[in-house]
C-alpha positions as CSV (number, residue, x, y, z in Angstrom):
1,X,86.9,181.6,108.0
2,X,90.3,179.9,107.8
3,X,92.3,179.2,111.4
4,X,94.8,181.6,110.7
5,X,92.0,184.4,110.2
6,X,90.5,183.5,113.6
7,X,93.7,183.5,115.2
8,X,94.1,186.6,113.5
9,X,90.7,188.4,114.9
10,X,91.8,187.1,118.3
11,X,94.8,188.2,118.9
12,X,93.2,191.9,117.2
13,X,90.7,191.8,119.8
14,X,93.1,191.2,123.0
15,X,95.8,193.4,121.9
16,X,93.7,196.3,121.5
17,X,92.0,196.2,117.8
18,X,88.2,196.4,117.1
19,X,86.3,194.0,119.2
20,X,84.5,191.6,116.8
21,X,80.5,191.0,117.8
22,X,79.8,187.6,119.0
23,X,76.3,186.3,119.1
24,X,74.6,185.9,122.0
25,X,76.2,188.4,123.7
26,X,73.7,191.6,124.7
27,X,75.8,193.4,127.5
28,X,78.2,196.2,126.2
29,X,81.7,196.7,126.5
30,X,81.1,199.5,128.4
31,X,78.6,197.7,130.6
32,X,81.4,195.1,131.3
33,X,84.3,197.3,132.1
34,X,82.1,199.5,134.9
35,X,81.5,196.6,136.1
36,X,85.1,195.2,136.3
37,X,84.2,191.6,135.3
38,X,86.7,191.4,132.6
39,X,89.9,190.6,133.7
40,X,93.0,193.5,133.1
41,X,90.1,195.9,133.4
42,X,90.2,199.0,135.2
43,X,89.2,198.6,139.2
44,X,90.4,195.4,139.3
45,X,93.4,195.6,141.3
46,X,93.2,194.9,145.0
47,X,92.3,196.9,147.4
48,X,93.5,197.7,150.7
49,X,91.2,196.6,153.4
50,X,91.4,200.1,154.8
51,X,90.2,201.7,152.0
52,X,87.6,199.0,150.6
53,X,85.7,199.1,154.8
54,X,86.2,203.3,154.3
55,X,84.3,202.9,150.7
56,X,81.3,201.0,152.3
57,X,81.4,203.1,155.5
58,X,81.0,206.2,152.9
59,X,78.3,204.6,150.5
60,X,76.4,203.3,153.2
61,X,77.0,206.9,155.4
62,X,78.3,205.5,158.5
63,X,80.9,208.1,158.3
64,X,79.6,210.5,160.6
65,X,78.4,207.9,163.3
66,X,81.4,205.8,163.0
67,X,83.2,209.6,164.0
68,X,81.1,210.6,166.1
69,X,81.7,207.2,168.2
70,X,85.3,207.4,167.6
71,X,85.5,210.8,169.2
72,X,83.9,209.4,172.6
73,X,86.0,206.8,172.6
74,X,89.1,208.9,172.3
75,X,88.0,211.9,174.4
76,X,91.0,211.5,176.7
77,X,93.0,212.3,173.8
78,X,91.7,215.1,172.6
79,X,90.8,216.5,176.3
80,X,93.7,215.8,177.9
81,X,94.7,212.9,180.7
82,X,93.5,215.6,183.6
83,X,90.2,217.0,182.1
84,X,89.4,213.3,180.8
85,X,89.6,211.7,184.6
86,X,86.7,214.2,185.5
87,X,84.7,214.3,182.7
88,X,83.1,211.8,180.4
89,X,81.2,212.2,176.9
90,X,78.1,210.9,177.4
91,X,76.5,211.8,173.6
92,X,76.1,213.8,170.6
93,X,72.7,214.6,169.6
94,X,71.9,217.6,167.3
95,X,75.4,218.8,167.1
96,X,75.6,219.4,170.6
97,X,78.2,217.1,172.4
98,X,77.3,216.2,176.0
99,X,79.8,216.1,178.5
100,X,79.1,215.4,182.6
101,X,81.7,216.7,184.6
102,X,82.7,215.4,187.9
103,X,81.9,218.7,190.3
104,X,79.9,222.0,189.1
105,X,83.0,223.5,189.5
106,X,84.8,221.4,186.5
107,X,81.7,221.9,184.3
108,X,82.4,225.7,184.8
109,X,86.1,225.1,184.3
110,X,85.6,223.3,180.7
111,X,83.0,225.6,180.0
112,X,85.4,228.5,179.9
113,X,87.9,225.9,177.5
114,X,85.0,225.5,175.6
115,X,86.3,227.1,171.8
116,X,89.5,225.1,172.8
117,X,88.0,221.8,172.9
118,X,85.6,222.5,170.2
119,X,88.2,223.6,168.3
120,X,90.7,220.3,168.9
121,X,87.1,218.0,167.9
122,X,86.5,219.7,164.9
123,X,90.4,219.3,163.6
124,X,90.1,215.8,164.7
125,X,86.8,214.8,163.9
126,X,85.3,216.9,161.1
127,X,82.6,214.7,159.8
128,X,81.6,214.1,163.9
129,X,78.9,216.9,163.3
130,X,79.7,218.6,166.5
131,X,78.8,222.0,166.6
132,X,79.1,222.8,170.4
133,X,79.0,221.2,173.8
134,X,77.1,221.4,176.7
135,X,78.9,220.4,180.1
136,X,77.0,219.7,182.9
137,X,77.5,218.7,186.5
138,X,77.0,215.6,188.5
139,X,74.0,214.4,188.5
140,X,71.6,215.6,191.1
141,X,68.0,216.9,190.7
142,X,67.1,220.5,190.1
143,X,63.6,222.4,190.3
144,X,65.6,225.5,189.0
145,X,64.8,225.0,185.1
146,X,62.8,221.8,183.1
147,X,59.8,219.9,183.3
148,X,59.5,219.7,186.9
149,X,59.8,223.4,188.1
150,X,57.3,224.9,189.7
151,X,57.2,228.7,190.9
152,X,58.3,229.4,194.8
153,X,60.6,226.7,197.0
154,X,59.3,224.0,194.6
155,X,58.9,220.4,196.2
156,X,60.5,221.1,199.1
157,X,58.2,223.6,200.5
158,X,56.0,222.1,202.6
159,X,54.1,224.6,204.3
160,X,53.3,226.4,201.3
């Protein structure tokens, strides 16, 4: 083949006419451009850092635990300044967000704002998984309900 026919094929096969097969070659076109090794193929413009982390976040499904953090760290946001200095996320486990309130009587307070505060999470933080949430009060010990209760006074009757 003279020069001027190689030159020829060449410049067919970059500007866009038949690809001509070369030996030794045993990956396919196709195989080469879903890969994005060829230069000028499609995928291989840069990225955004944003969206290249949210890409791996979403193939390696972090989504919902990278939300799910991301909404306890911005509960004073979403709850509000007041309701946020006494209360505090503690988890989410099973779609049910745990929240420990300062007082029983702010764990009955948010417990009637419930649907708002649901509400507020789920338009903020859809892929969270939070289904509900459970507020409960300072912690001190209770023979009322759980492992531990027993019928009568409980522990402290002594002279049972």
């Amino acid at each position: 083949m003279s020069e001027a026919a190689r030159t020829y094929q060449h410049f067919r096969e970059i500007f866009g006419g038949e690809p001509r097969i070369r030996p030794g070659r045993s990956r396919s076109r196709a195989a080469r451009e879903t890969e994005g090794s060829e230069p000028f193929t499609p995928g291989r413009d840069p990225k955004p850092l944003g969206a290249a982390i949210d890409a791996l976040t979403a193939q390696l499904g972090w989504t919902g635990a990278l939300s799910q953090q991301d909404l306890l760290s911005t509960w004073s946001e979403i709850a509000g300044e007041e309701i946020a200095r006494h209360s505090e996320p503690i988890a989410i486990e099973g779609g049910v967000l745990q929240v420990r309130c300062e007082s029983t009587a702010w764990a009955t307070q948010l417990r009637m704002m419930r649907d708002e505060l649901l509400r507020a999470i789920i338009d903020r933080h859809p892929s969270a998984g939070v289904d509900t949430i459970r507020f409960q009060g300072p912690d001190a010990p209770t023979w009322k309900r759980g492992p531990r209760s027993v019928p009568g006074r409980g522990p402290r009757d002594t002279y049972g």
